[in-house]
C-alpha positions in Angstrom: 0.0 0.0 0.0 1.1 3.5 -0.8 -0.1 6.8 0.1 0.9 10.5 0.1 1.1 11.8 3.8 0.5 15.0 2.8 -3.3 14.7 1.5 -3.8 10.9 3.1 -4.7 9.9 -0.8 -3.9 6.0 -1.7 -2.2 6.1 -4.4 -1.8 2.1 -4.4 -3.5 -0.6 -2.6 -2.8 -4.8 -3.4 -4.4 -6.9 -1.2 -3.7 -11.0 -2.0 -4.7 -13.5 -3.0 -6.8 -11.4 -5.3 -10.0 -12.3 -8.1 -11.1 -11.9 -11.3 -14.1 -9.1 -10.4 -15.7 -10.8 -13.7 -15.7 -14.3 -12.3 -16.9 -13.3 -8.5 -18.8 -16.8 -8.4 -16.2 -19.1 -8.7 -14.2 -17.6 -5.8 -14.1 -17.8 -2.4 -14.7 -15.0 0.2 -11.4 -15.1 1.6 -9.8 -13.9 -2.0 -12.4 -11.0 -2.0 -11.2 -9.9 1.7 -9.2 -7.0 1.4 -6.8 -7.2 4.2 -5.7 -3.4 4.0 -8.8 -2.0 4.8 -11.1 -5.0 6.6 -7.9 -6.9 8.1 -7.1 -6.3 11.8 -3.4 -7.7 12.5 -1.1 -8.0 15.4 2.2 -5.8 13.6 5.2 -7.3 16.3 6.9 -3.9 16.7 6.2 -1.6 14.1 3.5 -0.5 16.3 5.9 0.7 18.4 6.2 4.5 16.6 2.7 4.7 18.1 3.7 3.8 21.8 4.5 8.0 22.0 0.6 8.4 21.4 -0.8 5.6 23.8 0.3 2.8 25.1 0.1 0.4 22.5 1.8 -3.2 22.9 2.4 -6.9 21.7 -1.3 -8.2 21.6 -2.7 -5.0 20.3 -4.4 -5.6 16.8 -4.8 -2.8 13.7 -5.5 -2.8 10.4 -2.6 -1.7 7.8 -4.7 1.5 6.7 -4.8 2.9 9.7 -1.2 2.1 10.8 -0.3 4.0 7.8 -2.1 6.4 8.4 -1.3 6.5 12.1 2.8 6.6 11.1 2.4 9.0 8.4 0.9 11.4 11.1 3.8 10.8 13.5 6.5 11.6 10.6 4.9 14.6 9.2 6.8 17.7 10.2 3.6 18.6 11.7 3.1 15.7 13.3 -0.8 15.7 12.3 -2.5 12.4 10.9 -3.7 12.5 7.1 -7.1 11.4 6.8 -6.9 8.5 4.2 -8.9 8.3 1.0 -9.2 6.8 -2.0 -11.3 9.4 -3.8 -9.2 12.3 -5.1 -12.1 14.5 -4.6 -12.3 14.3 -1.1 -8.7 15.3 -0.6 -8.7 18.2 2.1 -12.1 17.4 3.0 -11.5 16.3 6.7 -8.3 18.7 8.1 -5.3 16.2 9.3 -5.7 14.9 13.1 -2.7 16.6 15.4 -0.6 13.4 16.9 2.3 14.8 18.3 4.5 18.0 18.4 6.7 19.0 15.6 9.6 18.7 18.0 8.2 15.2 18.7 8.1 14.1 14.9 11.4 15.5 14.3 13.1 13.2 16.9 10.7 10.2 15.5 12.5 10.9 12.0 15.6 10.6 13.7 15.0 7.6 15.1 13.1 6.1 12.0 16.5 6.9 9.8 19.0 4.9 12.0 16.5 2.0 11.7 17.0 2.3 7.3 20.7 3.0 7.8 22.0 1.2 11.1 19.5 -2.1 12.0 16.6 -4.5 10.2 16.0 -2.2 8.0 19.1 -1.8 6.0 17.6 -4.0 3.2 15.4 -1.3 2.1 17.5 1.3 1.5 17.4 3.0 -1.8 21.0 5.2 -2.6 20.6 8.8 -2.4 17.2 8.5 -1.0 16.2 9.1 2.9 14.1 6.5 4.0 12.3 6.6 7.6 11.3 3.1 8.2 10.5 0.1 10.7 9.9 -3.3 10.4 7.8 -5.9 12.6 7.5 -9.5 13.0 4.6 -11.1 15.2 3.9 -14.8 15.7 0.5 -15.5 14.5 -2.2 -16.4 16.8 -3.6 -20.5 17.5 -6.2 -20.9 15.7 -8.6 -21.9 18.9 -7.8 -17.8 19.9 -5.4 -19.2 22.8 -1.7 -18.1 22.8 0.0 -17.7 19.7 1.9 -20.1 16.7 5.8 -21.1 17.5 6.6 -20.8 13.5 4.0 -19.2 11.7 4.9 -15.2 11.6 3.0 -12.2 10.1 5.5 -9.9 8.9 5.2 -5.8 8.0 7.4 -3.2 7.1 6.6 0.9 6.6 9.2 2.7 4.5 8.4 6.7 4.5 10.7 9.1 1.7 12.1 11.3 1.2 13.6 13.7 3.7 10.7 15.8 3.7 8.2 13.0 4.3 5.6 12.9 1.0 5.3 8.8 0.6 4.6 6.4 3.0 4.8 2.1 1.6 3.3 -0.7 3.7 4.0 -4.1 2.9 2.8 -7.1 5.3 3.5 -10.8 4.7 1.5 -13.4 6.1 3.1 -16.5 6.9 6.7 -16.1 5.1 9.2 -18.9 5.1 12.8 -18.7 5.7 14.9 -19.0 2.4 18.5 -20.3 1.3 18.8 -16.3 0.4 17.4 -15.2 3.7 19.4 -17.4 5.7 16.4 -19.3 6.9 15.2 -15.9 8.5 11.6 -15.0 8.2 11.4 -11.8 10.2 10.5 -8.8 8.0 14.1 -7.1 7.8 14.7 -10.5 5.5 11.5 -10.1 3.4 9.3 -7.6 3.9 11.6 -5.1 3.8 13.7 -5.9 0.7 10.2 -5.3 -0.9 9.5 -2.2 0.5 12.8 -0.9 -1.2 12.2 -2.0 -4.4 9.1 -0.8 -4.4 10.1 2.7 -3.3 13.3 2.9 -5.8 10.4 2.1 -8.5 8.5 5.2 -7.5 11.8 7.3 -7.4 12.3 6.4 -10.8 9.0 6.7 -11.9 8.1 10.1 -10.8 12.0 11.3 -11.0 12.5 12.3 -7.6 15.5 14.1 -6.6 18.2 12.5 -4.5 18.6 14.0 -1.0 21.9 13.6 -0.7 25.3 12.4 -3.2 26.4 9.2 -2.6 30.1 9.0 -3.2 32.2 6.8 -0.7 31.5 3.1 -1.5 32.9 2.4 1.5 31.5 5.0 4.0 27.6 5.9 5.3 24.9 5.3 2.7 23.5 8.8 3.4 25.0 11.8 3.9 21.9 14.5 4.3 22.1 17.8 2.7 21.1 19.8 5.2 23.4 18.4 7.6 20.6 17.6 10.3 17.1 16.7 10.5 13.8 18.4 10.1 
């Protein structure tokens, strides 16, 4: 999912498996679920950008749309929530919620950008472009309601670019398997994440966004920002 977190517009939205809209009958409900917008999830810790607004936790569950949306608001410069739409029409309609202070975001953006450059989230980076992210990984609940799955994960990942926040990405896995090229890791650093990047580096060269910064040292940081700090 992808939307701009200046207007709350979504711009893209996948949910799978998916259907032929011309051959409803012959599917099942399940494949006409959209999990974006109906699905509530436990997110592991990417619901911990939100912990600064309540006290959200492992066991609390969300659905991806409004944990974009809920993020977006937190990374905004003014730390105000879009309201999300599809309709291009209602842009502006419904004035963006304040979540936290300016000062508040800043520091969140801060935080976001070591996550891209220094931890799990390495595996989204894009060069040249800032990239605020976090990932989660949550163990699925028993089917009966009681406790939770050893092995079977949910996986997520929130990548928001550039420096001046304008994009926000979600991508959520359900049930990813550890790979030869993952290292038998399923967490979302090792999937959802590379995903998230390509993805992003796709919409950089689509709409020919500027770089925020010259990479030049193959050896040294990824980013260097051009303004020398953040905000």
């Amino acid at each position: 999912m992808v939307m701009d977190v200046r207007t709350g517009e979504v711009l893209a939205m996948v949910s799978a498996a998916d259907f032929d809209p011309n051959q409803r009958v012959t599917k099942n409900l399940e494949d006409m679920f959209n999990r974006n917008t109906s699905g509530v999830y436990e997110m592991g810790t990417t619901i911990k950008v939100l912990r600064i607004t309540a006290a959200y936790g492992y066991g609390f569950a969300i659905s991806p749309l409004q944990l974009l949306s809920s993020i977006s608001g937190v990374l905004r410069e003014d730390g105000a929530m879009p309201q999300p739409t599809l309709l291009v029409e209602n842009i502006g309609s419904k004035p963006a919620q304040p979540l936290v202070s300016p000062g508040t975001a800043k520091h969140m953006r801060a935080l976001m950008l070591r996550v891209t450059e220094e931890t799990y989230g390495r595996k989204a980076r894009v060069p040249g472009i800032v990239i605020y992210s976090k990932t989660g990984t949550a163990n699925k609940r028993r089917a009966s309601g009681r406790g939770y799955q050893k092995k079977d994960v949910s996986t997520s990942f929130v990548g928001i670019f550039p420096e001046s926040p304008r994009y926000a990405v979600f991508v959520m896995l359900d049930c990813p398997k550890g790979i030869k090229k993952t290292f038998g890791y399923n967490a979302g650093g090792w999937n959802a994440a590379p995903i998230t990047g390509r993805i992003i580096n796709r919409i950089v060269t689509t709409l020919g966004i500027e770089p925020d910064h010259v990479v030049e040292d193959k050896g040294g940081p990824l980013l260097r920002l051009t303004s020398g700090k953040m905000g």
